[in-house]
N, C-alpha and C positions, 0 to 999 in steps of 0.2 A: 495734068493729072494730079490728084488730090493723093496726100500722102496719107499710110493708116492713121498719124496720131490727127488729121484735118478732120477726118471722118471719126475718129470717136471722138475728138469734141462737138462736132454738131449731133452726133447723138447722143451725147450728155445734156445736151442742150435741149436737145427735143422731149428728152426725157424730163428734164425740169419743167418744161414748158407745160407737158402734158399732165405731168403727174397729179394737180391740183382738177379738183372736179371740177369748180366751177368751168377751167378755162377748157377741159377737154368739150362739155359741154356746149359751150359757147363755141367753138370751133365747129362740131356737129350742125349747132341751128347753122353758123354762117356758113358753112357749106351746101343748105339748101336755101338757103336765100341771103340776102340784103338784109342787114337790122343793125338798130342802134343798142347801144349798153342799155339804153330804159325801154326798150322794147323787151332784150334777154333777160332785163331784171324781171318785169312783167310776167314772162314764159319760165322763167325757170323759177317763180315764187322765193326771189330774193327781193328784201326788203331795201338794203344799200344799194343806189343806182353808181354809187360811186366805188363801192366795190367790185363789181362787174366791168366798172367802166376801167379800174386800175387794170383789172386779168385781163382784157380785150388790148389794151394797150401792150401789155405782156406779149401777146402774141402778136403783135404787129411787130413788136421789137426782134422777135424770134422769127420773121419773115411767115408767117404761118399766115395772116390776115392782111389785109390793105385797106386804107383809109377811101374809098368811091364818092363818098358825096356831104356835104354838111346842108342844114338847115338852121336857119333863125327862130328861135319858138321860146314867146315870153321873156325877151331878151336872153336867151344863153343860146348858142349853138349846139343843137347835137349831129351827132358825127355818127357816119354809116358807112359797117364796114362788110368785107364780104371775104370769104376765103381763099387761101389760095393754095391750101393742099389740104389734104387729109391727114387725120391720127391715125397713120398706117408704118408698120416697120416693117420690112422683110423680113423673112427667115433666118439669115443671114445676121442681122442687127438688133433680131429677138434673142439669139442666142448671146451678143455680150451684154447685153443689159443682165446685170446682178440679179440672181433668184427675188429677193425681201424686193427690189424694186417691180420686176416684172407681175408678182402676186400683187401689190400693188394698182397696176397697169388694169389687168384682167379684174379683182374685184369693183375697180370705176366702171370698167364696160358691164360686166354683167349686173351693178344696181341698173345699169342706163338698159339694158336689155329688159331686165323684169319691171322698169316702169313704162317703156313702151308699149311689153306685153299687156300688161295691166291695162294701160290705157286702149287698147286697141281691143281689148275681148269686154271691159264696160263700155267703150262705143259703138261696137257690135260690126268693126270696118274689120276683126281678124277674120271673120268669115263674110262679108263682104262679095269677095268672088270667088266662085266656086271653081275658078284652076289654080289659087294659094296653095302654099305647100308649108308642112309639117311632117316631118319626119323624126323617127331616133332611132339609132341601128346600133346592135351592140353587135360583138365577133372577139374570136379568140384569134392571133396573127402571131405571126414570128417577127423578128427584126427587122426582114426584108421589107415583109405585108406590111409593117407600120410607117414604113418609110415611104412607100409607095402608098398607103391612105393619104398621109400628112403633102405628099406631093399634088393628087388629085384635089385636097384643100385648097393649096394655096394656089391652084392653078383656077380651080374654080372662082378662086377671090381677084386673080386679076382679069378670065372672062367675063367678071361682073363689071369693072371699074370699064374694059371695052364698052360692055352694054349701055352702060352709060352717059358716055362719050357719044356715041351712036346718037342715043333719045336728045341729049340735048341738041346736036346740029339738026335731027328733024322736028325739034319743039320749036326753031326761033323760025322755021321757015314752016309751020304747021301754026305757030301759034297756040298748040293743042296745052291743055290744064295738067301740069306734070300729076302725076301718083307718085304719093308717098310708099316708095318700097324700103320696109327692111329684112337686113338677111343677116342672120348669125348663123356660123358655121363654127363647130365648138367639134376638135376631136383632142381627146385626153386619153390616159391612162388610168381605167377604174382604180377606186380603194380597194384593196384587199378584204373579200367577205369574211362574216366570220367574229 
C-alpha cells in the first residue's frame, strides 16, 4: 500500500509532466494511435522535431508513454511510441493540486477543446451524424444539488473510458475503422452577473 507522501509525489509528477502543452498534446495524439516525435511535430505544426522528440521522451520517463517500435530512415532511427494512460486525475487528486496550477491545467484543455471545435465544424465532421450531441444547461442548486451534478460528471467520465474499453476489444476482432469521438463535459460555477 502506497503511503500519502508516494501518492502526492507521483502527482506532482504527473503534474509536471502534463503541465507543458506540448507534452499533454502529444500524450492525446498517442493515446489514439502509434506515432513518432516527427510525425507529432507534423500534427501539431511544431517546427523543432527535436523538441517534441525531448517532451515525448519526458513522458516516457514519467511512465505515461512506451517506446513499441523503431525504424531506420535516411540513416537515423525514428522511434514510435504509444500511450499508456491518460491525462486524467480524479476528484480526489484535482482537489490537491494548487488553484494557479490547476487554472493552468484546464486553460491547456480548453485551447485543445476550441481547436478541435474549430477543426471539426471547418470539416463539417461536427455535424457529420445526426445522433451527435451538444448541449448546455444552466440551473440554480444548493450544496447538495451541486454535489450530486459534479458526481453524475464524473461518473459519466468513467462510463465513457468503460465505453471504450468495450469499442476497442470489438474493433481488434471487427477490424471495424475506429471514430474519432470527443466529449467535454465542463460543470462550473457562473461569474456573478452584473
Amino acid at each position: 500500500m502506497k503511503t500519502s507522501e508516494q501518492i502526492d509525489q507521483e502527482l506532482i509528477e504527473s503534474i509536471r509532466t502534463l503541465s507543458h502543452p506540448l507534452r499533454f498534446h502529444a500524450l492525446k495524439v498517442l493515446n489514439e494511435r502509434v506515432a513518432s516525435p516527427k510525425e507529432l511535430a507534423r500534427e501539431l505544426g511544431e517546427e523543432n522535431v527535436g523538441n517534441v522528440a525531448y517532451h515525448v521522451r519526458e513522458l516516457a520517463k514519467a511512465g505515461k508513454v512506451e517506446l513499441v517500435s523503431t525504424k531506420q530512415r535516411r540513416g537515423a532511427t525514428e522511434h514510435f511510441y504509444r500511450a499508456t494512460e491518460r491525462a486524467f486525475f480524479s476528484d480526489e487528486d484535482w482537489l490537491r493540486i494548487p488553484d494557479s496550477v490547476r487554472g493552468e491545467l484546464v486553460a491547456i484543455q480548453l485551447r485543445e477543446l476550441g481547436r478541435l471545435l474549430s477543426a471539426a465544424i471547418e470539416s463539417g465532421s461536427f455535424e457529420a451524424r445526426s445522433n451527435r450531441h451538444h448541449s448546455h444547461y444552466e440551473a440554480l442548486v444548493d450544496e447538495e444539488g451541486w454535489n450530486e451534478a459534479m458526481a453524475v460528471l464524473e461518473d459519466t467520465m468513467l462510463r465513457l473510458k468503460e465505453v471504450e474499453v468495450r469499442s476497442a476489444e470489438r474493433r481488434l476482432e471487427s477490424e471495424e475503422e475506429p471514430i474519432p469521438l470527443a466529449v467535454s463535459i465542463i460543470g462550473f460555477e457562473k461569474a456573478p452577473e452584473g
